[in-house]
VOPAGU-2260 file (C-alpha; in pm, 1 decimal, decimal comma):
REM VOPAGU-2260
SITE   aa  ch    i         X         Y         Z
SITE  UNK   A    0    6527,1    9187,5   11619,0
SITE  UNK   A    1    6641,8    9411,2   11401,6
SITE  UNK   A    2    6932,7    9296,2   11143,7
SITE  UNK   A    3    7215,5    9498,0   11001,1
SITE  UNK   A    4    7358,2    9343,0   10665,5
SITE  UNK   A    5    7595,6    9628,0   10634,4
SITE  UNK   A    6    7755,0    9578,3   10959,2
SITE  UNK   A    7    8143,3    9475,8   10940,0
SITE  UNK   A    8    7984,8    9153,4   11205,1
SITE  UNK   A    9    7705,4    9008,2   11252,6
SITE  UNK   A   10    7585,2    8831,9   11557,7
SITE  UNK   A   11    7518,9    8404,4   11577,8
SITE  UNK   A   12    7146,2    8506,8   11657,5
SITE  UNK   A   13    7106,2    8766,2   11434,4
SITE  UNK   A   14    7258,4    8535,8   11153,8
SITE  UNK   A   15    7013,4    8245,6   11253,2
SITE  UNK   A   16    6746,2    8459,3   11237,4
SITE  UNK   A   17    6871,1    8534,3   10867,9
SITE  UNK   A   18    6908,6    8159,6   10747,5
SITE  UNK   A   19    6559,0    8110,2   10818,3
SITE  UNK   A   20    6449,4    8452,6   10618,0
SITE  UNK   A   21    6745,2    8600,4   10363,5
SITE  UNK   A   22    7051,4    8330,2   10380,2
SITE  UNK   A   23    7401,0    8459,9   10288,5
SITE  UNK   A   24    7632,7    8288,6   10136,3
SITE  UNK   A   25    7853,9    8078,7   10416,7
SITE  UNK   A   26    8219,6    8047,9   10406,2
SITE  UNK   A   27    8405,9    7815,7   10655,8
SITE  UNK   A   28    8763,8    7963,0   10720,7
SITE  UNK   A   29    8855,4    7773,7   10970,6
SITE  UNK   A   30    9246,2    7759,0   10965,7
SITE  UNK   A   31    9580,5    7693,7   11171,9
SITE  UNK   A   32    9886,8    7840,1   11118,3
SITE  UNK   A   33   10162,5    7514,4   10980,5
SITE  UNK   A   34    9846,1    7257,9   11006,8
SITE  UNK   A   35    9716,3    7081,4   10722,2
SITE  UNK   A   36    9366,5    7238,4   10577,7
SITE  UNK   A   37    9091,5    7194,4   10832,9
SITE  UNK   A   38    8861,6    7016,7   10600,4
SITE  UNK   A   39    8787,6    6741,5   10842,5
SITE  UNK   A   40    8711,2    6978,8   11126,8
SITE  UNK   A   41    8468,2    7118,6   10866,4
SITE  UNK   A   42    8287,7    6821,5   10750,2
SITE  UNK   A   43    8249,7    6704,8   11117,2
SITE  UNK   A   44    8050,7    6951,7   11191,4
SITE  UNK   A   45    7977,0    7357,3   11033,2
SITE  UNK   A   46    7729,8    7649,4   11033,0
SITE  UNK   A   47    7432,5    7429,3   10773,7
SITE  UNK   A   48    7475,5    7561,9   10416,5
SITE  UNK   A   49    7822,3    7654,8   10452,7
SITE  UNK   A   50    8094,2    7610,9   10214,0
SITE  UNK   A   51    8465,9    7517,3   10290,6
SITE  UNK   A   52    8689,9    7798,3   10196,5
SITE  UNK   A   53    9094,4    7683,0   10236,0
SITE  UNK   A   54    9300,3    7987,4   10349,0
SITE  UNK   A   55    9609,8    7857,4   10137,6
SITE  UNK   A   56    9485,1    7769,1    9830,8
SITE  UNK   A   57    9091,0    7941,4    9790,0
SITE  UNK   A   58    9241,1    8312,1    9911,8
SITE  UNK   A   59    9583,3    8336,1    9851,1
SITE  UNK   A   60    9907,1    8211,4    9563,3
SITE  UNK   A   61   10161,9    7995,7    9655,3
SITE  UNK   A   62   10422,6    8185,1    9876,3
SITE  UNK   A   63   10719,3    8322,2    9695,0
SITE  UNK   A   64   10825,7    8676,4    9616,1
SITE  UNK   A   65   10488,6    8795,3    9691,9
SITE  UNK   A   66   10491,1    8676,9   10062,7
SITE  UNK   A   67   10355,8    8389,2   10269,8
SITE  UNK   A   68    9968,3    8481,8   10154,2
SITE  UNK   A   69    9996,3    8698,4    9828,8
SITE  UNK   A   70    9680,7    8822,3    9681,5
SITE  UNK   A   71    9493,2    8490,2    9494,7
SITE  UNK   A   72    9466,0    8513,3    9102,0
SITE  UNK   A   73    9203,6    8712,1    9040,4
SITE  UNK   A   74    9059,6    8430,7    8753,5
SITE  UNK   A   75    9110,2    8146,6    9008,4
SITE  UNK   A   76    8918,9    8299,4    9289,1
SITE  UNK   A   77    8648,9    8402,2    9095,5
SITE  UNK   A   78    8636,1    8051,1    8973,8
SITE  UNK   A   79    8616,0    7938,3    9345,1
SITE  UNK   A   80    8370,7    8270,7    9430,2
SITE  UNK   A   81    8145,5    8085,3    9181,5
SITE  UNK   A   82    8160,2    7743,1    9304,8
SITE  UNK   A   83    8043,5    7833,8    9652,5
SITE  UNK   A   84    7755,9    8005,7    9459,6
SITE  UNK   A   85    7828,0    8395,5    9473,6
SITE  UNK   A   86    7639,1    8598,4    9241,5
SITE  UNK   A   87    7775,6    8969,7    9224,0
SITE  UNK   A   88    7519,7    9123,7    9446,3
SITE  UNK   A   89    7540,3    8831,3    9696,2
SITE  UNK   A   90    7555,6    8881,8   10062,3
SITE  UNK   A   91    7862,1    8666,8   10205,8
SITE  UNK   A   92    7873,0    8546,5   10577,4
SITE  UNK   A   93    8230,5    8416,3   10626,9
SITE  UNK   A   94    8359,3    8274,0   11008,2
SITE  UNK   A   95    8658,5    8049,6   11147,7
SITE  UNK   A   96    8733,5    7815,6   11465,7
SITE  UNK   A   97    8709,7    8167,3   11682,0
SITE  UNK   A   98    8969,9    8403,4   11685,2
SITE  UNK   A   99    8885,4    8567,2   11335,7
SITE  UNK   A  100    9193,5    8594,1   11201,1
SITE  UNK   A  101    9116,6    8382,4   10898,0
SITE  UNK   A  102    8775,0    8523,5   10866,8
SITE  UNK   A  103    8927,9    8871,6   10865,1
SITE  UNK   A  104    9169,7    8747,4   10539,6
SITE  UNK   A  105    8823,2    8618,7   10357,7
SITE  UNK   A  106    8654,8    8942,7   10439,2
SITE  UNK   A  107    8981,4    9144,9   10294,2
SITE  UNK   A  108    9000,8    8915,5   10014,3
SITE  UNK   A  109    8634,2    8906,9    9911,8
SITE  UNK   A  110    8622,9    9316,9    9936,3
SITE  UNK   A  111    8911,7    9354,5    9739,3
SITE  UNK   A  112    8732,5    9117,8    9496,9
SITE  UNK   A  113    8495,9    9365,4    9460,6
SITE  UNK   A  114    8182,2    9233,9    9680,0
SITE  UNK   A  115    8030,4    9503,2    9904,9
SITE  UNK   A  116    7853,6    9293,2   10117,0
SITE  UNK   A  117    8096,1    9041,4   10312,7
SITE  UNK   A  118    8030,4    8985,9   10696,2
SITE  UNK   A  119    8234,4    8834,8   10961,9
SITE  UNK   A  120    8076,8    8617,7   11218,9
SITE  UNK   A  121    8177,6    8749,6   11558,4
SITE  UNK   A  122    8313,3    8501,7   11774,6
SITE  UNK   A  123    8333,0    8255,6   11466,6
SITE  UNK   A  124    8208,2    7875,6   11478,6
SITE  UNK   A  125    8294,9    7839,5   11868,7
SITE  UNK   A  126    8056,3    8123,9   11900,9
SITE  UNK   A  127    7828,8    7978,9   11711,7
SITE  UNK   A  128    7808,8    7625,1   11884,3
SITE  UNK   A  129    7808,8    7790,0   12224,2
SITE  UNK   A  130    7467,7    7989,1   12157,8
SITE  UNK   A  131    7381,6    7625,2   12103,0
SITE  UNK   A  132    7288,1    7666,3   11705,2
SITE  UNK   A  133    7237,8    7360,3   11441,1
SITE  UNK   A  134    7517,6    7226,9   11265,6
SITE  UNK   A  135    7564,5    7036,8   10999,0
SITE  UNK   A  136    7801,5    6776,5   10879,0
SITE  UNK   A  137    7937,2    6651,5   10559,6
SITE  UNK   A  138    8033,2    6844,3   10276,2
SITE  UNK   A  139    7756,2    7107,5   10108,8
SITE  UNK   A  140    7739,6    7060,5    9744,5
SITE  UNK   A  141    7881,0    7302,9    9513,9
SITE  UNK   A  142    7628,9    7594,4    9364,2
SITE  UNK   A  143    7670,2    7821,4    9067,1
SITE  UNK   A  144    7725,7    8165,3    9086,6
SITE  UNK   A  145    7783,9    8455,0    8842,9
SITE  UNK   A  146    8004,3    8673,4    9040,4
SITE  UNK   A  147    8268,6    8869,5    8855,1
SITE  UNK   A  148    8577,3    8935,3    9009,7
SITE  UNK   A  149    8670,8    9341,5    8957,5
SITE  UNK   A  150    9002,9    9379,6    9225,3
């Protein structure tokens, strides 16, 4: 199979395959508009190796002025960036329940923070449990990264 780390998506198989050989970094987006963070839905069950990444408060300010979802501080999200173990030439993976609409903010987001190579999982984490692929639960423990955050 060939894989394409530049593609805008990737594939559940084709990211599989790249767990095993190159892993990304994995962001968990999952996210309703007015519910509370889906943190639980996250620790009961996510792609293995991914990080929890809250829509509200990891990729966006408090609303106000700027709108419901202005741009994060650039110093807090790289603090965050860092956490989840992004390093500048890092290779980010980033899905939600399904419908990609919170996935398509982190992919924004982490562009605009200067990372070339973000990815969206197509079809998100329903996708992902319908091709029948592992999951793990619990939270993954925080890593260190050295990304710098150039908007």
């Amino acid at each position: 199979m060939i894989i394409d780390a530049d593609a805008t998506l990737v594939r559940p198989f084709e990211l599989a395959e790249r767990l095993l050989t190159d892993p990304p970094v994995l962001l968990d987006v999952r996210w309703v508009v007015g519910s509370p963070p889906q943190r639980n839905a996250y620790l009961a069950g996510h792609i293995p190796g991914a990080h929890f990444c809250d829509l509200d408060v990891d990729l966006a300010d408090p609303p106000g002025a700027g709108g419901r979802h202005p741009l994060p501080d650039s110093r807090r999200l790289q603090q965050r960036m860092r956490h989840w173990g992004i390093d500048d030439d890092s290779s980010v993976v980033v899905y939600d329940g399904e419908s990609s609409v919170a996935a398509a903010r982190a992919w924004w987001v982490l562009r605009w923070a200067g990372l070339s190579r973000v990815q969206v999982l197509d079809g998100g984490f329903a996708a992902w449990v319908s091709a029948d692929l592992p999951v793990e639960i619990g939270a993954v423990p925080n890593e260190f990264g050295t990304v710098s955050v150039r908007p």
